[in-house]
TORKE-140544 format. One record per residue (C-alpha): residue in one letter; x, y, z. Coordinates in steps of 0.02 Angstrom, whole numbers, plus 50000, padded with zeros to 5 digits. Example, Ala and Ser with C-alpha at 12.3 -4.5 7.8 and 13.67 -1.06 7.14 Angstrom:
BEGIN
["a" [50615 49775 50390]];
["s" [50684 49947 50357]];
This chain:
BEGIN
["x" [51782 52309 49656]];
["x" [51657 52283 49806]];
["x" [51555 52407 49746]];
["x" [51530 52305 49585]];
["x" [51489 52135 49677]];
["x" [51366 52256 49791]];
["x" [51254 52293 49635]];
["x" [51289 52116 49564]];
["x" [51225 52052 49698]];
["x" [51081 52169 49726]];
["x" [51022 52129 49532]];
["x" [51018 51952 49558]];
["x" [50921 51979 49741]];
["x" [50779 52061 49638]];
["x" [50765 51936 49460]];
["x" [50776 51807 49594]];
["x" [50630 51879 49701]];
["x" [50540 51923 49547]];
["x" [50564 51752 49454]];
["x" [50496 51668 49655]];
["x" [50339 51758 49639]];
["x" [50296 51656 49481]];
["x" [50316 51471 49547]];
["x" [50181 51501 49665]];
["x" [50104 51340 49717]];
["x" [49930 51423 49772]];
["x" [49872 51433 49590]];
["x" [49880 51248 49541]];
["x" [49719 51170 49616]];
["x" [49732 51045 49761]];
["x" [49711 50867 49726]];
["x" [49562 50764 49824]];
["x" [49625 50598 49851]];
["x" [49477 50464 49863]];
["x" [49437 50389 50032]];
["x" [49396 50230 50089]];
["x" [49321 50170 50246]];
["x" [49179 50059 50369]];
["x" [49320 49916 50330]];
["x" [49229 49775 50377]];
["x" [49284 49644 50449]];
["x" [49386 49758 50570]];
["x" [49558 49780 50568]];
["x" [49674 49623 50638]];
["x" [49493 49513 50623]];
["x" [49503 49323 50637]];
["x" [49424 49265 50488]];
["x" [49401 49083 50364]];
["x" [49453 49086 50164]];
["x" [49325 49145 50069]];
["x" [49250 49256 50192]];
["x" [49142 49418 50131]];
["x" [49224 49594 50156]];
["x" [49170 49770 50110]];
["x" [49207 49951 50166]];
["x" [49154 50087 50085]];
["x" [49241 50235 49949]];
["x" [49210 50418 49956]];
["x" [49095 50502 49795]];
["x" [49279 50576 49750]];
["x" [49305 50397 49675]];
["x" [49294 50355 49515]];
["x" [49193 50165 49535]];
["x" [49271 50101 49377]];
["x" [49459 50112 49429]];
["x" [49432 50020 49593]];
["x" [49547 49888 49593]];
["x" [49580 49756 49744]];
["x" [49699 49645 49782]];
["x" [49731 49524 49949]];
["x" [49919 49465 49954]];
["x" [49935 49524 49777]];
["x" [49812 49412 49704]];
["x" [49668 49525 49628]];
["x" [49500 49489 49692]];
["x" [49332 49551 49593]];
["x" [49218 49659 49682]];
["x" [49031 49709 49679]];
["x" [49020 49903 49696]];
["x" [48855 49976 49726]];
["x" [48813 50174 49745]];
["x" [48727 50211 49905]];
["x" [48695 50386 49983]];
["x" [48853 50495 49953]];
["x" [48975 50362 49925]];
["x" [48990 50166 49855]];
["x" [48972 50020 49942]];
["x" [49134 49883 49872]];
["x" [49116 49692 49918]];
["x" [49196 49546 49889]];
["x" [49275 49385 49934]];
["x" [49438 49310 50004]];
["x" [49530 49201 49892]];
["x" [49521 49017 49943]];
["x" [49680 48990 49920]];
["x" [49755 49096 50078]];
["x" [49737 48993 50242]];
["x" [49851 49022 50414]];
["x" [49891 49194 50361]];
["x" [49883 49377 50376]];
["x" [49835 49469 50215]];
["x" [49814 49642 50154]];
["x" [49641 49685 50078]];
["x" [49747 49833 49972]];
["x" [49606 49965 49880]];
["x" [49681 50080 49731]];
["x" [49589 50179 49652]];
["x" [49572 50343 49538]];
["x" [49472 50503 49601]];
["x" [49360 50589 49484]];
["x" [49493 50731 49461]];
["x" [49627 50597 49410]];
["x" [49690 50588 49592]];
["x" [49756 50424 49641]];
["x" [49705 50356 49819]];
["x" [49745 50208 49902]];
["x" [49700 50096 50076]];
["x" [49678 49943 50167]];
["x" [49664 49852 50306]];
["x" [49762 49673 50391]];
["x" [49657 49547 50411]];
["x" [49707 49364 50487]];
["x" [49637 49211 50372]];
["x" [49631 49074 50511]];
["x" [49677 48901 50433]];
């Protein structure tokens, strides 16, 4: 009787080792997510309603899917190609006053990776 749960296990030991080699991860190509950076104002910055921001988003981005929103309210942006990545602007809502707000960036990389960033910013009243 052991010997027959010896081999049993032995045969599943090998399909199992065999079946292992298959699901290799190192064949599926890694996914570049697109970056964003030069956040400007800085991070934590005192600043009025309707003040000017920008920062810039790696060439991995695809310009079209940039999206940006500051405490959920979407805000439209001016994105303009510049060296080896694209310069994104815009404007603070007027309506957010005596508060801290997210400038939140999503976006879709140019291999269908999604990416996504931001920065705090404190809207002075």
């Amino acid at each position: 009787m052991n010997i027959i749960k010896l081999i049993t296990v032995f045969i599943l030991a090998v399909f199992s080792s065999n079946l292992l080699a298959y699901g290799s991860s190192s064949s599926k190509k890694a996914c570049k997510k697109p970056k964003f950076t030069q956040f400007a104002p800085a991070h934590l910055a005192v600043v009025s309603a309707q003040s000017e921001f920008s920062f810039q988003a790696s060439m991995l981005t695809n310009p079209d899917s940039i999206q940006v929103t500051v405490k959920k309210q979407p805000v439209e942006v001016s994105i303009n190609k510049i060296n080896n990545a694209y310069s994104v602007s815009g404007k603070l809502p007027a309506s957010l006053q005596g508060t801290f707000a997210r400038v939140e960036i999503n976006a879709q990389g140019t291999n269908n990776c999604k990416g996504q960033g931001g920065w705090l910013l404190n809207i002075e009243a």
